[in-house]
C-alpha positions in Angstrom: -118.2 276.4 -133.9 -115.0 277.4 -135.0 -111.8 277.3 -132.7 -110.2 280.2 -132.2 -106.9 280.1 -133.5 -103.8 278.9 -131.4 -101.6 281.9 -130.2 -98.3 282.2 -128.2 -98.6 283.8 -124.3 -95.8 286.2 -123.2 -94.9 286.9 -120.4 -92.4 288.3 -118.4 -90.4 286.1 -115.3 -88.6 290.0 -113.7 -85.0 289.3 -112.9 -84.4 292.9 -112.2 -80.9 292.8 -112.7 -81.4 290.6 -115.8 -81.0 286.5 -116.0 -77.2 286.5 -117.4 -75.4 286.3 -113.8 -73.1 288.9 -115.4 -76.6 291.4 -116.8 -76.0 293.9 -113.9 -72.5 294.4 -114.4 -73.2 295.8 -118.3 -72.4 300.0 -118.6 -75.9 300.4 -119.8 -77.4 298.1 -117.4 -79.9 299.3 -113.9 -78.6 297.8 -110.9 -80.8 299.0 -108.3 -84.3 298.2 -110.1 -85.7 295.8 -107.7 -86.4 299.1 -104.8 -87.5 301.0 -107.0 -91.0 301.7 -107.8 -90.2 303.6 -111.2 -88.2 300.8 -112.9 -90.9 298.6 -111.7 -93.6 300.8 -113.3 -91.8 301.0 -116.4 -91.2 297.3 -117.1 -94.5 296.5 -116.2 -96.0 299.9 -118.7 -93.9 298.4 -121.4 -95.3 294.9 -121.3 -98.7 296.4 -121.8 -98.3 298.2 -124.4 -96.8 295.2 -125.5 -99.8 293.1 -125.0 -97.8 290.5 -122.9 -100.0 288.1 -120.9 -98.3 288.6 -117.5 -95.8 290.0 -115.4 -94.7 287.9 -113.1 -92.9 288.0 -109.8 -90.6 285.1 -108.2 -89.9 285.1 -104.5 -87.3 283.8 -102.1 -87.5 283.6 -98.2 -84.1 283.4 -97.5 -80.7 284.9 -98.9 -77.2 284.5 -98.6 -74.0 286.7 -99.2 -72.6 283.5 -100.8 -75.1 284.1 -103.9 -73.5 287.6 -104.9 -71.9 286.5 -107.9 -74.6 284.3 -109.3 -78.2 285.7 -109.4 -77.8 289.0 -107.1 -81.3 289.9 -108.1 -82.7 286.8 -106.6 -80.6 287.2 -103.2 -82.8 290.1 -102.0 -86.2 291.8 -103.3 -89.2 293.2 -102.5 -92.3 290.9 -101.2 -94.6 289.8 -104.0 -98.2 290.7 -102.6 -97.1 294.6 -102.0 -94.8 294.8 -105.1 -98.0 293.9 -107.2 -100.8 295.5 -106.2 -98.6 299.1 -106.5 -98.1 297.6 -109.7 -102.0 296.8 -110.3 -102.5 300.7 -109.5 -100.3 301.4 -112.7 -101.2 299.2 -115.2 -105.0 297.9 -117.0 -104.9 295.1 -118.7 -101.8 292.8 -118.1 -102.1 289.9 -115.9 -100.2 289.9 -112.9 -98.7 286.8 -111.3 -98.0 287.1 -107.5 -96.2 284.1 -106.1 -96.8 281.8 -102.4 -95.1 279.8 -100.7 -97.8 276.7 -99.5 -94.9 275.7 -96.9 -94.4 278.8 -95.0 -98.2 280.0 -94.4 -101.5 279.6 -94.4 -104.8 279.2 -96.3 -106.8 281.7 -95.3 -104.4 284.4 -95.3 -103.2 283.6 -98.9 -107.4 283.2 -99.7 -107.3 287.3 -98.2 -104.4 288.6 -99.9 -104.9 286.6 -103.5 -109.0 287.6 -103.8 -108.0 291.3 -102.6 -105.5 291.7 -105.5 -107.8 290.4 -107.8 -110.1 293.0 -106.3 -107.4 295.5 -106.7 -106.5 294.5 -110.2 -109.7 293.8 -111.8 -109.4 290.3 -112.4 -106.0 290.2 -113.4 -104.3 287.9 -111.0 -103.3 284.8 -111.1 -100.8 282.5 -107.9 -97.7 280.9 -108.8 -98.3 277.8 -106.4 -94.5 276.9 -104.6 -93.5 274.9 -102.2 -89.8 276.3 -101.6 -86.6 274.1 -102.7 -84.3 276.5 -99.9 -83.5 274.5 -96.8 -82.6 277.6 -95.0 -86.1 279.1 -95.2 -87.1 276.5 -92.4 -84.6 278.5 -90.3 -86.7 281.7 -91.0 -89.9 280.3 -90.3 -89.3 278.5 -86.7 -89.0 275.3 -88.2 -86.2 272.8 -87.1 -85.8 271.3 -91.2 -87.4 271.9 -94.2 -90.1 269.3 -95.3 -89.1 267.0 -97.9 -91.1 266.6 -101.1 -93.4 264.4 -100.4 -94.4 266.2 -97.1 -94.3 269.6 -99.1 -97.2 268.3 -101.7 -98.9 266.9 -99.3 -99.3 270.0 -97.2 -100.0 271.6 -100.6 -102.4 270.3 -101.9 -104.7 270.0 -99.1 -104.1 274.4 -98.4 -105.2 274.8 -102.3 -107.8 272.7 -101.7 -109.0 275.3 -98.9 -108.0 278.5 -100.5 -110.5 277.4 -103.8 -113.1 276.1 -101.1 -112.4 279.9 -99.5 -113.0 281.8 -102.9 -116.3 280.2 -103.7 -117.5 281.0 -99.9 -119.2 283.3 -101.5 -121.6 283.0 -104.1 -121.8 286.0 -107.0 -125.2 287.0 -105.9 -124.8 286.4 -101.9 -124.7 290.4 -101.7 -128.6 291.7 -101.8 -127.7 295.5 -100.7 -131.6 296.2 -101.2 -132.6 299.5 -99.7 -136.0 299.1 -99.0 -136.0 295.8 -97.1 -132.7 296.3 -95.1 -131.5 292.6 -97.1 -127.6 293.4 -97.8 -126.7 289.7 -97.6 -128.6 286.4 -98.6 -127.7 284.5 -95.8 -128.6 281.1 -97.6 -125.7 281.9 -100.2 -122.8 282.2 -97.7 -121.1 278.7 -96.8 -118.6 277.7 -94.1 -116.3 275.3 -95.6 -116.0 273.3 -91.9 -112.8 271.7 -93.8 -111.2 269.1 -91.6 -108.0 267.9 -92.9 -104.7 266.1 -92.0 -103.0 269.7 -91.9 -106.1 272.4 -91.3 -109.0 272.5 -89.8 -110.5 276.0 -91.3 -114.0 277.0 -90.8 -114.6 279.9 -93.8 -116.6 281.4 -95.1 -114.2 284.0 -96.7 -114.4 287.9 -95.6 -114.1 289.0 -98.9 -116.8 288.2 -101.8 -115.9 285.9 -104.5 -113.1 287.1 -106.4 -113.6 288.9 -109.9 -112.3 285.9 -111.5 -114.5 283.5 -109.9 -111.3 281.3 -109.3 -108.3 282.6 -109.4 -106.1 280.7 -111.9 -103.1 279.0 -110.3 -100.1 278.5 -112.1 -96.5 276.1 -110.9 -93.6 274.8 -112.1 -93.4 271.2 -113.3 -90.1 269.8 -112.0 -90.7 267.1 -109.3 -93.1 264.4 -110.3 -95.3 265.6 -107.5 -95.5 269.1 -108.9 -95.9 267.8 -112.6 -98.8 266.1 -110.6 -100.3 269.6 -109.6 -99.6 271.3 -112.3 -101.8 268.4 -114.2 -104.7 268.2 -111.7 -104.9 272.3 -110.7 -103.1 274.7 -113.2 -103.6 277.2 -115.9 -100.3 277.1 -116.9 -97.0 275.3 -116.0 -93.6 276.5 -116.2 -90.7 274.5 -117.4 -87.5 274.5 -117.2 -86.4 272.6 -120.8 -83.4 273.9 -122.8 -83.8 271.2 -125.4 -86.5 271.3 -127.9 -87.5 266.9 -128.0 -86.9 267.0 -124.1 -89.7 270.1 -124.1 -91.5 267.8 -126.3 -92.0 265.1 -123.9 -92.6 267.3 -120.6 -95.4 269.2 -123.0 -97.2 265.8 -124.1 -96.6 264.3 -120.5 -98.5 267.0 -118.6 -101.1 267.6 -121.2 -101.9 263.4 -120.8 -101.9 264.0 -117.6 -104.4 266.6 -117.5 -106.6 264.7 -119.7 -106.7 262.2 -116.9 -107.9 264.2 -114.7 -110.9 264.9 -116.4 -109.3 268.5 -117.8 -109.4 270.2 -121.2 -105.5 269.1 -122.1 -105.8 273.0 -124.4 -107.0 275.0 -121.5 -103.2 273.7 -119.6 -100.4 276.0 -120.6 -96.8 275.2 -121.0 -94.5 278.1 -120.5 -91.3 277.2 -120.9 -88.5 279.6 -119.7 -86.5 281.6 -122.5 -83.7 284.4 -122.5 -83.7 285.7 -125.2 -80.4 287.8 -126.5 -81.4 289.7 -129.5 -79.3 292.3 -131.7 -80.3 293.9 -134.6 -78.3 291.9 -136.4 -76.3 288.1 -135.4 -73.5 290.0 -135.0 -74.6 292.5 -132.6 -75.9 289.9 -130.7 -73.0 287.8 -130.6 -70.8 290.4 -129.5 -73.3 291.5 -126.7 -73.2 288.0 -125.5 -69.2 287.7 -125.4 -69.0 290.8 -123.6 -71.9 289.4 -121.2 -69.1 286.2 -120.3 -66.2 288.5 -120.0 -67.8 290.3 -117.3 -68.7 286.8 -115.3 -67.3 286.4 -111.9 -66.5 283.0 -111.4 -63.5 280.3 -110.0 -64.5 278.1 -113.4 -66.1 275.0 -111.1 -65.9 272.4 -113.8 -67.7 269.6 -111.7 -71.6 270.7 -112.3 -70.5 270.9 -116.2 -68.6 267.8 -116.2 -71.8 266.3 -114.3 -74.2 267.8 -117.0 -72.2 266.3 -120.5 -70.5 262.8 -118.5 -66.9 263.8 -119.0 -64.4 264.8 -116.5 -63.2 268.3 -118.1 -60.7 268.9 -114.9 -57.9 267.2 -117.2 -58.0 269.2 -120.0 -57.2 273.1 -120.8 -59.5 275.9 -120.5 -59.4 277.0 -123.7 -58.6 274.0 -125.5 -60.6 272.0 -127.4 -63.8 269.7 -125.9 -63.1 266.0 -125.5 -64.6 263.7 -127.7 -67.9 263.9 -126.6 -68.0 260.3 -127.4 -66.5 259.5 -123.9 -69.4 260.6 -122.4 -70.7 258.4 -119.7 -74.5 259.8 -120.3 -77.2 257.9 -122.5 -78.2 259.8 -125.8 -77.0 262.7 -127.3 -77.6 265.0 -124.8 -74.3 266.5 -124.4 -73.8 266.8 -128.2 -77.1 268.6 -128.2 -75.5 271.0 -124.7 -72.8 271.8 -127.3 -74.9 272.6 -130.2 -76.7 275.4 -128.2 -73.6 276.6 -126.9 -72.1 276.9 -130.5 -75.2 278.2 -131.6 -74.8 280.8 -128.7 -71.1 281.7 -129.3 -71.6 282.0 -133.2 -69.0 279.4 -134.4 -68.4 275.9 -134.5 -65.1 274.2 -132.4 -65.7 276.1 -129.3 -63.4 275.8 -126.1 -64.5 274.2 -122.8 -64.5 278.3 -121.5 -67.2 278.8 -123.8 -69.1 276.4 -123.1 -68.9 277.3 -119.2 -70.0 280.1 -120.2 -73.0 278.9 -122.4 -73.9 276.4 -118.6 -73.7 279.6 -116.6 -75.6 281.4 -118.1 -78.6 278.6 -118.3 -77.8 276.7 -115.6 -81.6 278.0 -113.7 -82.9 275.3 -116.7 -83.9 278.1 -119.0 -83.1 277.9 -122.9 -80.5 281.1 -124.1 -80.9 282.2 -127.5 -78.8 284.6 -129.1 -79.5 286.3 -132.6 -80.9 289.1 -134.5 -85.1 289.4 -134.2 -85.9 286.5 -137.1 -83.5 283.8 -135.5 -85.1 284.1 -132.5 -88.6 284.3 -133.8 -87.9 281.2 -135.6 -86.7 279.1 -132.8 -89.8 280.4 -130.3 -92.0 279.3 -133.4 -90.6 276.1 -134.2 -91.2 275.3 -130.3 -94.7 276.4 -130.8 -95.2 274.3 -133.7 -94.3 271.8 -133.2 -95.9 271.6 -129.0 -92.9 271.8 -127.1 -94.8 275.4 -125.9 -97.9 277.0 -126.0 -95.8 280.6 -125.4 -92.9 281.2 -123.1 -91.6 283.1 -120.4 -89.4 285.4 -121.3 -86.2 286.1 -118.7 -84.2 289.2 -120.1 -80.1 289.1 -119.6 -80.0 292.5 -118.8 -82.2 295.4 -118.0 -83.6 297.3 -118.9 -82.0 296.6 -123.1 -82.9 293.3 -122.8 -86.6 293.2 -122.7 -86.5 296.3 -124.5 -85.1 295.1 -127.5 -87.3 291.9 -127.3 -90.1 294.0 -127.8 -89.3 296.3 -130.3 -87.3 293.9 -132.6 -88.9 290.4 -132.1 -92.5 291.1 -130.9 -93.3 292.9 -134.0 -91.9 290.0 -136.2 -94.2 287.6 -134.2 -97.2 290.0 -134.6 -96.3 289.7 -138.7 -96.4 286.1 -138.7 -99.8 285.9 -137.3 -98.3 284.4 -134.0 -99.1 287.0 -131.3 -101.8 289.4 -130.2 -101.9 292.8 -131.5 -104.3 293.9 -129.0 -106.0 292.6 -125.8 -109.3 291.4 -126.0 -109.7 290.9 -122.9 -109.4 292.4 -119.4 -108.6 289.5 -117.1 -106.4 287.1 -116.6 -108.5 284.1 -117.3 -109.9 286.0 -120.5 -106.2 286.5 -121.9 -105.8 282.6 -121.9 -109.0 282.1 -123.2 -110.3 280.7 -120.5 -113.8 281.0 -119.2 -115.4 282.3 -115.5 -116.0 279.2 -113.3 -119.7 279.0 -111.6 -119.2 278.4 -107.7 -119.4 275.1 -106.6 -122.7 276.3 -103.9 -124.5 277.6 -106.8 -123.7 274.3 -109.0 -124.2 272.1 -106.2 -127.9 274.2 -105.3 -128.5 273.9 -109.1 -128.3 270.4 -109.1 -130.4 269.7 -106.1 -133.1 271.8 -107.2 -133.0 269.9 -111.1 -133.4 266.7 -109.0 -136.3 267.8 -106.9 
C-alpha cells in the first residue's frame, strides 16, 4: 500500500492583538479583537477557506497590569471552552483546539465540556493538555503555592488517564433506542471506570456518549522533560518552542524516539513548532514593516535576559554600537552567532547594533522563530524545516492582526500549495482525519473482543 505523501499542518496559535509585543499599536492594526465575536468569526472563516488544520486558543488564569507592554493580548481574554464552541457554530471543517489547565480542575468536568464540543463541532476538537507555568494562578484557585513540576505531571497524567477512561465509558453501539422493545440503552456496554488513584477517585461512566472522535486527540507543549514525556506517551501533536533550525532538529528526533518507545507510530506524533511569520510582497516591504513594528516597542531596553541568552555582558557597551566579539561569549557552540544571524536575517543587513538585536529578542523571546520576507523566503525556510524534520507543519503566530495572517494566506499559502507542500482542499471533516489519523475502537469493545476470541 502506498503512503500517502507527507504534507505540512497549519494552524493558527490566536494572539489577537498579534505576537510582535508592538502588533496592536500598528495604524492598521485591531486592538479590541479578543471581545469580539466578529473578529473571532472572521479569523476563524479565513483559516477555512484556507484549509488550515486548526485554530487554536491559549489560556491564562491569571493577569497582571505589569504585562501591558509585553503581550497585552495574553493579559486578558475570553475563556477557551465558550470562545470555541460559538466558534464551532461558524465554521465546518477546521479543527479547533480548546486548551485545560490539568492543575486547576477536574476530570470529569473537562471529560463533559471536551466530548460536548466535539459533539458541538462534529469531531473537530482536539485539548491542548497544560499544566500552568503562572505562580499566581494558585492564588486564584484557593491554593497556598503553585505545584512544582514534578507534582504538576504527576497530577496530570493520572486526570488524562481518567478523562480517556471517561470517553470510552461509552461504547459506540451502547445506545439501542429500539421502539418496539422499549431497549434505548444496552446496559452491558456502559462501564464505570471505579478509578482509584493517588489524586482521584472517580466512578464514571460518562453522561455523554462517546465522543465523535472516539478519542479526542490531545495535543502539549514539549518544554520540561516531563512534558516532552507526555507529549511522547499521549499526543497527536507537540508544540515547540525552537528558533534554530539543528536545535529543532534534535527536539523533533528526540520526541519521535521517544514515542517509538512507547510502543507509538513515531509518524502519527506531530511536531509544530511555533512561527511568526512577517511577509511583504516584496523583502523590502517586509523589512520596512518590521522596523516600524520595533519603533513602536515600549520598553526600558533590560539588557540582562539578552546578555543571559548570547553569554556577554552588553550593559558596557552603546546601544547602537556595534556587537562585541561574539567570541567572548561565555556559552558552548555557536549559539549566539546563530541568535545574530536571525536577527540580521530579520533586519535585512549584516553589522547590526545591539538595539536591533533587542529588538530581534523581543520580538521572539515566547521561543517562537520570526521570519521576515516576501512570500518565497518564507516558503523556503518553512520547507527547509520540513525537509529536512525539524517540523512536520507549524503554528503560525501573526505579528499583527488582522494584516498579518492575512497576508500569510494570500501571499505564502498559495506558494506552498504550488510546491506540492499543502492541502488544497480538506479531505476530511474531523480533526483526527485532517492529521491522517484513524478512529480508535473503545477499549470495552477491544477488551469484550478479546475475551470472546479466547473463549
Amino acid at each position: 500500500m502506498t503512503q500517502p505523501k507527507r504534507q505540512l499542518h497549519l494552524g493558527l496559535f490566536l494572539f489577537s492583538t498579534g505576537y510582535h509585543p508592538a502588533g496592536w499599536r500598528l495604524p492598521e492594526a485591531t486592538t479590541d479583537g479578543a471581545f469580539d465575536p466578529k473578529f473571532l468569526h472572521r479569523v476563524a472563516q479565513r483559516l477555512e477557506e484556507a484549509k488550515f488544520d486548526f485554530f487554536f486558543l491559549g489560556d491564562a488564569l491569571a493577569t497582571s497590569p505589569d504585562m501591558q507592554y509585553t503581550f497585552p493580548s495574553q493579559m486578558v481574554r475570553l475563556e477557551p471552552f465558550t470562545m470555541i464552541a460559538n466558534i464551532a457554530a461558524v465554521t465546518e471543517k477546521i479543527g479547533l483546539i480548546v486548551t485545560a489547565n490539568t492543575t486547576y480542575s477536574e476530570p470529569y468536568t473537562i471529560a463533559r465540556q471536551t466530548a460536548s464540543l466535539d459533539y458541538l463541532s462534529g469531531g473537530r476538537l482536539a485539548w491542548n493538555v497544560v499544566t500552568g507555568m503562572d505562580v499566581r494562578a494558585a492564588q486564584n484557585y484557593s491554593r497556598e503555592k503553585h505545584w512544582d513540576n514534578s507534582k504538576r505531571y504527576d497530577y496530570a497524567d493520572e486526570f488524562v488517564e481518567i478523562v480517556q477512561q471517561l470517553w470510552d465509558s461509552w461504547e459506540d453501539d451502547a445506545f439501542l433506542r429500539n421502539k418496539e422493545t422499549g431497549e434505548f440503552v444496552d446496559g452491558s456496554k456502559v462501564h464505570r471506570i471505579n478509578h482509584e488513584g493517588e489524586h482521584f477517585s472517580v466512578a464514571g461512566p460518562l453522561n455523554i456518549a462517546r465522543p465523535p472522535q472516539g478519542q479526542i486527540p490531545l495535543l502539549n507543549a514539549g518544554t520540561s522533560e516531563r512534558s516532552r514525556d507526555l507529549g511522547a506517551k499521549l499526543s497527536s501533536a507537540v508544540f515547540s518552542g525552537q528558533i534554530l533550525l539543528d536545535v529543532s532538529k534534535q527536539f523533533y528526533a528526540e520526541i519521535k524516539s521517544k514515542a517509538a518507545s512507547y510502543g507509538r507510530n513515531p509518524d502519527e506524533v506531530f511536531i509544530l513548532p511555533g512561527l511568526v511569520p512577517l511577509v511583504g510582497r516584496t523583502k523590502e516591504e517586509a523589512h520596512a514593516k518590521y522596523r516600524e513594528l520595533n519603533s513602536l516597542l515600549v520598553t526600558n531596553y533590560d539588557l540582562a535576559p539578552l546578555s543571559a541568552r548570547i553569554g556577554i555582558d552588553l550593559s558596557a557597551y552603546p546601544l547602537d554600537g556595534p556587537l562585541p566579539d561574539l567570541s567572548l561569549s561565555t556559552l558552548p557552540g555557536d549559539e549566539a552567532k546563530w541568535l545574530v544571524a536571525l536577527a540580521e536575517r530579520a533586519e535585512g543587513h549584516k553589522d547590526i547594533t545591539i538595539r536591533e538585536l533587542f529588538h530581534y529578542f523581543a520580538a521572539t523571546s515566547r521561543g517562537h522563530l520570526l521570519i521576515v520576507g516576501d512570500p518565497e523566503e518564507i516558503a523556503d525556510q518553512m520547507e527547509e524545516w520540513f525537509v529536512e524534520r525539524a517540523a512536520d507543519g507549524f503554528n503560525i503566530c501573526p505579528p499583527y492582526m488582522m494584516g498579518g495572517i492575512d497576508l500569510f494566506i494570500d501571499l505564502v499559502v498559495p506558494v506552498l500549495q504550488r510546491r506540492g507542500l499543502f492541502r488544497t482542499e480538506y479531505d476530511a471533516d474531523t480533526f483526527r482525519g485532517h492529521f491522517g489519523l484513524s478512529r480508535p475502537e473503545s477499549r470495552y469493545a477491544k477488551r469484550a473482543a478479546l475475551q470472546g476470541a479466547s473463549e
